[in-house]
C-alpha positions, -999 to 999 in steps of 0.1 A, spaced: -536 165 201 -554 198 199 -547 222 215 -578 222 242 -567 184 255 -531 197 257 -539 224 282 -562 197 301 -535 173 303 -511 198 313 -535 207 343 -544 173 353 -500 168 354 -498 201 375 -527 189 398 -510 156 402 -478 166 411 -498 193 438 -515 164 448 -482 138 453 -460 165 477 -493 167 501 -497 131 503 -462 127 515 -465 117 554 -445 143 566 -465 171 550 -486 177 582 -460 176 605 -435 195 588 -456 225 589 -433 252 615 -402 235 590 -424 251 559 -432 283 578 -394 285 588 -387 282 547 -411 309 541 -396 335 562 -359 326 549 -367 329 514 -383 366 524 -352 374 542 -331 360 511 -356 383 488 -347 413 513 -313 407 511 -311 401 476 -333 437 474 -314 456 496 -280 447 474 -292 460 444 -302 486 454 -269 494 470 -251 482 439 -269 507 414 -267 534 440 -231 528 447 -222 532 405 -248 557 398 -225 585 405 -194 571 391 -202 574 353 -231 573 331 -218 539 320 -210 524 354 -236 497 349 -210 480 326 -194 469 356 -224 445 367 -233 434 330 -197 429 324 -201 405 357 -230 386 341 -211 352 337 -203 354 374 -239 361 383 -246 331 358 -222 310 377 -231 316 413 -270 305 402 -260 274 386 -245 267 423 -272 276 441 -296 257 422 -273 227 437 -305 216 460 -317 181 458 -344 176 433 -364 151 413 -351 151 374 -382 142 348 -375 107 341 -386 97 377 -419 119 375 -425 101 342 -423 68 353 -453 70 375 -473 78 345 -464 48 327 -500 27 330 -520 58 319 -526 69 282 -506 99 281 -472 99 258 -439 99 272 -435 127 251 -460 150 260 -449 144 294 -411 149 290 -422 183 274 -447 192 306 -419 187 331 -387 204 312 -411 232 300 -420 235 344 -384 236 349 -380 268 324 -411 283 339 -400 277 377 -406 308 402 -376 304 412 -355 316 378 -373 347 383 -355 351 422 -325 368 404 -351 400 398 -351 406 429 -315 417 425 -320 431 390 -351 453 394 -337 476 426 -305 474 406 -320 490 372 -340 514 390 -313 534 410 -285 530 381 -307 530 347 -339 537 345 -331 576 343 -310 566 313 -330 539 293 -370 541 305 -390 513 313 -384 498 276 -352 494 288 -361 481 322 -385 454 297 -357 442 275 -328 439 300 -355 418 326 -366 398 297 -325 391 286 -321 380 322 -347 357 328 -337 343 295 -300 335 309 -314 321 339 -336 298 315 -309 286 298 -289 282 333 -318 261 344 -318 237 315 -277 236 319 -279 227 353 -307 199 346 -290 185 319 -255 179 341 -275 167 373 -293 137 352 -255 130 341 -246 134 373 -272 105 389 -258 79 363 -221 84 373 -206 108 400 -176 118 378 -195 138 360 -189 165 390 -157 177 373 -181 191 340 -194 225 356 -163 226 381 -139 223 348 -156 244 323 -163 277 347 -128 274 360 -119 274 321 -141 307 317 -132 326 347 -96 315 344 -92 326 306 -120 351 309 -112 373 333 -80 364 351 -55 355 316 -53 394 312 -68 409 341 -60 445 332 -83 440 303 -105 407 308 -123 401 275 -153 385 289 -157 417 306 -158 435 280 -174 413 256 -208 408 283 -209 445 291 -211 452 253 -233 424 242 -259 432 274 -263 467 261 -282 458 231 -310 444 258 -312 482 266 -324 488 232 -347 457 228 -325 448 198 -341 414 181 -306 401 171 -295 397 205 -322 378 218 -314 353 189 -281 335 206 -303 335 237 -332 316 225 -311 286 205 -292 279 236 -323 275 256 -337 251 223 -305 234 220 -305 229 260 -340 217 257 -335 190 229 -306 179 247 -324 176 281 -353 159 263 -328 133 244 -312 125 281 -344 128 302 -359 99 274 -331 78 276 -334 77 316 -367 68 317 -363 32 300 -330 33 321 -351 39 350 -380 14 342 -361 -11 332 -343 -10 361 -308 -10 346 -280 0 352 -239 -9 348 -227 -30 379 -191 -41 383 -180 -73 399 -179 -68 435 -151 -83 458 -165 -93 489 -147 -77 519 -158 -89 555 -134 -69 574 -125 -95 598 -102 -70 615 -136 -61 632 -144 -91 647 -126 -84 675 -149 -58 684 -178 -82 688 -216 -65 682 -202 -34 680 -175 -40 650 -207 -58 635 -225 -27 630 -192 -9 625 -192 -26 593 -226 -21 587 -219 18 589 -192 10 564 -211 -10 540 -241 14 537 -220 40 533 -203 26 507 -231 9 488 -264 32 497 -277 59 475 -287 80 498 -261 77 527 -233 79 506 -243 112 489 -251 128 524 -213 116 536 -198 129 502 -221 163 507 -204 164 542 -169 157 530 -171 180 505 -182 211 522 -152 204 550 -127 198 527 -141 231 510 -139 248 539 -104 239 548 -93 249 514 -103 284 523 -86 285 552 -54 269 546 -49 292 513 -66 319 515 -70 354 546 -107 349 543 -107 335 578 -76 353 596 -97 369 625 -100 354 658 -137 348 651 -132 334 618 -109 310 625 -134 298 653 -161 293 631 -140 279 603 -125 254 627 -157 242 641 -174 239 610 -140 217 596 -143 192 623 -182 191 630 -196 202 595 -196 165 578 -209 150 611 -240 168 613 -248 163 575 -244 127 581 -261 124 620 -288 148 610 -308 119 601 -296 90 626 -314 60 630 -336 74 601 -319 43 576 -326 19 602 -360 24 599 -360 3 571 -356 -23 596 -367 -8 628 -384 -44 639 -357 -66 637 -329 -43 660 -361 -45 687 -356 -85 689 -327 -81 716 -320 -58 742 -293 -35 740 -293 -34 701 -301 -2 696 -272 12 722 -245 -11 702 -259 4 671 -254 47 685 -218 32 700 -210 17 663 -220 48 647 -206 70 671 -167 55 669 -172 58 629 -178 94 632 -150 99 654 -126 81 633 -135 101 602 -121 133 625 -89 121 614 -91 139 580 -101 173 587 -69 167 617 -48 157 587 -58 186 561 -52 214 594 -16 203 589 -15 226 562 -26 260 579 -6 248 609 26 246 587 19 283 574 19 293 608 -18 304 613 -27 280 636 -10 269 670 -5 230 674 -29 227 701 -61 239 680 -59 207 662 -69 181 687 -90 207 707 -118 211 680 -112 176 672 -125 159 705 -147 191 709 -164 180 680 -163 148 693 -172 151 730 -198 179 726 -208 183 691 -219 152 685 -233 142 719 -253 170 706 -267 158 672 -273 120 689 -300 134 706 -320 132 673 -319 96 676 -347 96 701 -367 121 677 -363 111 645 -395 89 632 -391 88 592 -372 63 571 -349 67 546 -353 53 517 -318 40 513 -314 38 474 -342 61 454 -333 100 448 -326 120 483 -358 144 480 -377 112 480 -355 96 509 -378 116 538 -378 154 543 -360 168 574 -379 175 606 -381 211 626 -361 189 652 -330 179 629 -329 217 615 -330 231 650 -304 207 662 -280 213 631 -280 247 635 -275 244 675 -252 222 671 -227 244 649 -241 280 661 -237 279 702 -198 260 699 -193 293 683 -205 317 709 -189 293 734 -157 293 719 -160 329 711 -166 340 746 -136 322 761 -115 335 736 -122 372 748 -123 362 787 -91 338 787 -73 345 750 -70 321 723 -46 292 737 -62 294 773 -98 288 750 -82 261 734 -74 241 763 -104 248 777 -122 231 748 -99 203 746 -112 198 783 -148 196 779 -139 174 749 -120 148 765 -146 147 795 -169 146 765 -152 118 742 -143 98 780 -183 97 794 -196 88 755 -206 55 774 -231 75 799 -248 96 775 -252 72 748 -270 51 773 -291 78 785 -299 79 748 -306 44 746 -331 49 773 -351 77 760 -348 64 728 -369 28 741 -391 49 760 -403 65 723 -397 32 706 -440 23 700 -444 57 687 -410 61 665 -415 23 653 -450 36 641 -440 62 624 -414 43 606 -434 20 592 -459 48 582 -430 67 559 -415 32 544 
């Protein structure tokens, strides 16, 4: 192709994908969600700014060299962005495959989308760290040629950092083991690194002296740079082709599946029945599962923390550490309630009452998962930093006002799920399920934190286990008056449903 029909093709690909996200049905009503986006990226920009400029103004007077100690620190800067870029996103192979029909090679596309990836704004957000950082610790030392070289090195790394990251999350979406890769090697760098012989860490001393030659402009260190990013990028192309006929030929590796109807449940009547529907889609959905491993994960992180670590010591800390134990996976999980069941919205409208055994069903699941966080705060209760009667305060806090809390989205939220295709084409959040997250886990801890200073820490405690229990005991009355509401919305929500399937 020359090199005229490249650049149009490359447009028409760019114009299309513009095109796709605005067609989605919640681009219109998503708008304040968008605005809300807008202003946190600023404040992230700003905050990003403000330490960098704090960083280069805190070494500028220790030494002439101090800025070793941040370029020494350039694999942890390294690492922290490969973490961050841990948002849900669409790899190439399933932007490919709705090209398929048209005359346009695979190839050419493959190369469109990984070269995006390299280009994205968003490897460029690390500048805002960078540029304040340079200007109050270097630039009196190396000039803007300096400034240049060192920017260019760094939006190099980040490149490459991109392509790494791409590269594990399309391994990552054919088998979830592949979670223990970026886990397993940084622990292997940081741990042999930095911490073997942490008088004099190598790495340290190794990435302060090889970022230096950025200073400089020097050729030969751009070199290593530039065949990891082409090394990264023939991998990513090799994988990304391989997962498009995986994708269009609809394969994949299935096991033999044992059938189990848990007839322990029976007992239960309706309500068991859509106990082991919670189950089951937990287990065997895409989509649901990922958001109840998200959840787990980020509790069980948190509890980690606490158990081994002083991070949370204060009276404050532990508060907000202990809600977010017990109520953090819940809310990832009832963020979206009743949003898979729009799937099939019309057939749990063909009896009354449905829809109330459905919240109940879902409701006792999430309650019985707050076993696990109870089980893992045996640990910080054993090392003393935690009296006995914390534990099944936050638990049926969490369970008698937390989640009462979140439910209420299931008489707002109006977009299906798509149960088993990638999660950023599963239905965006609303304004209503970001406001009522961040409720939900924000006031508990003013709450909390205000009886703590008015009655202490134990008399807060039992207070909490109080409204809990009154909570957990009337879970009847308010899921009805859910119910209610919820079937007073039911022509408009059913609409939308079918409008997002």
């Amino acid at each position: 192709m020359t090199i005229k029909k490249i650049y149009e093709l490359y447009r028409l690909v760019a114009k299309n994908k513009s095109l796709q996200y605005r067609r989605h049905p919640m681009f219109e009503k998503n708008r304040i969600m968008r605005v809300i986006s807008v202003i946190g990226m600023l404040i992230h920009a700003v905050y990003l700014m403000a330490l960098g400029a704090f960083t280069g103004k805190m070494l500028e007077g220790v030494s002439s060299e101090a800025f070793d100690c941040v370029n020494g620190c350039i694999m942890v800067f390294l690492i922290i962005d490969f973490f961050f870029r841990f948002v849900i996103q669409d790899t190439p192979a399933q932007e490919v495959k709705q090209y398929k029909l048209l005359n346009i090679p695979m190839s050419f596309l493959l190369n469109v989308f990984i070269v995006q990836r390299g280009l994205n704004w968003s490897n460029l957000l690390c500048f805002f760290y960078f540029v304040p950082f340079y200007l109050t610790c270097c630039y009196s030392i190396f000039g803007i040629s300096g400034m240049i070289g060192y920017l260019a090195a760094i939006w190099l790394m980040t490149i490459a950092n991109a392509y790494w990251y791409l590269l594990w999350r399309t391994l990552l979406n054919r088998n979830v083991f592949f979670v223990v890769i970026p886990v397993a090697v940084y622990a292997l760098i940081v741990g042999l690194g930095y911490c073997i012989d942490f008088d004099h860490p190598w790495m340290f001393e190794a990435s302060a002296t090889y970022m230096r030659g950025f200073f400089d402009c020097d050729i030969l260190n751009y070199i290593p740079l530039v065949a990891v990013i082409a090394i990264l990028y023939a991998a990513n192309y090799w994988v990304q082709k391989q997962s498009v006929y995986r994708e269009m030929a609809n394969s994949q590796d299935t096991q033999r599946v044992t059938a189990n109807n848990m007839t322990y449940l029976d007992k239960f009547g309706i309500v068991g029945e859509y106990f082991k529907l919670e189950i089951k889609s937990t287990i065997r959905n895409l989509v649901v599962r990922k958001q109840f491993l998200t959840g787990f994960f980020v509790m069980l992180m948190f509890c980690m923390v606490f158990s081994f670590t002083d991070c949370y010591d204060g009276t404050v800390m532990k508060v907000f550490v202990c809600i977010y134990c017990f109520g953090i996976r819940g809310c990832i999980s009832c963020g979206p309630i009743m949003c898979a069941e729009g799937n099939y919205i019309d057939a749990l409208m063909v009896r009354k009452d449905t829809v109330y055994l459905l919240l109940r069903a879902k409701y006792y699941f999430h309650c019985a998962l707050l076993v696990v966080p109870m089980l893992f705060f045996l640990v910080p209760y054993l090392n003393g930093k935690i009296s006995i009667i914390v534990i099944p305060a936050y638990a049926f806090f969490t369970s008698g006002v937390i989640f009462p809390f979140v439910f209420q989205l299931a008489v707002y939220n109006n977009v299906t799920q798509h149960l088993n295709n990638k999660i950023t084409k599963s239905g965006r959040n609303t304004k209503e399920q970001m406001l009522v997250s961040f409720l939900a886990l924000g006031l508990p801890v003013a709450i909390a934190s205000g009886l703590i200073a008015l009655l202490g820490f134990d008399s807060a405690n039992i207070c909490l286990l109080v409204l809990g229990v009154v909570g957990t005991a009337l879970h009847k009355v308010w899921l009805r008056n859910i119910y209610k509401r919820f079937m007073v919305r039911r022509y408009v929500n059913m609409e939308s449903f079918r409008n997002s399937i």
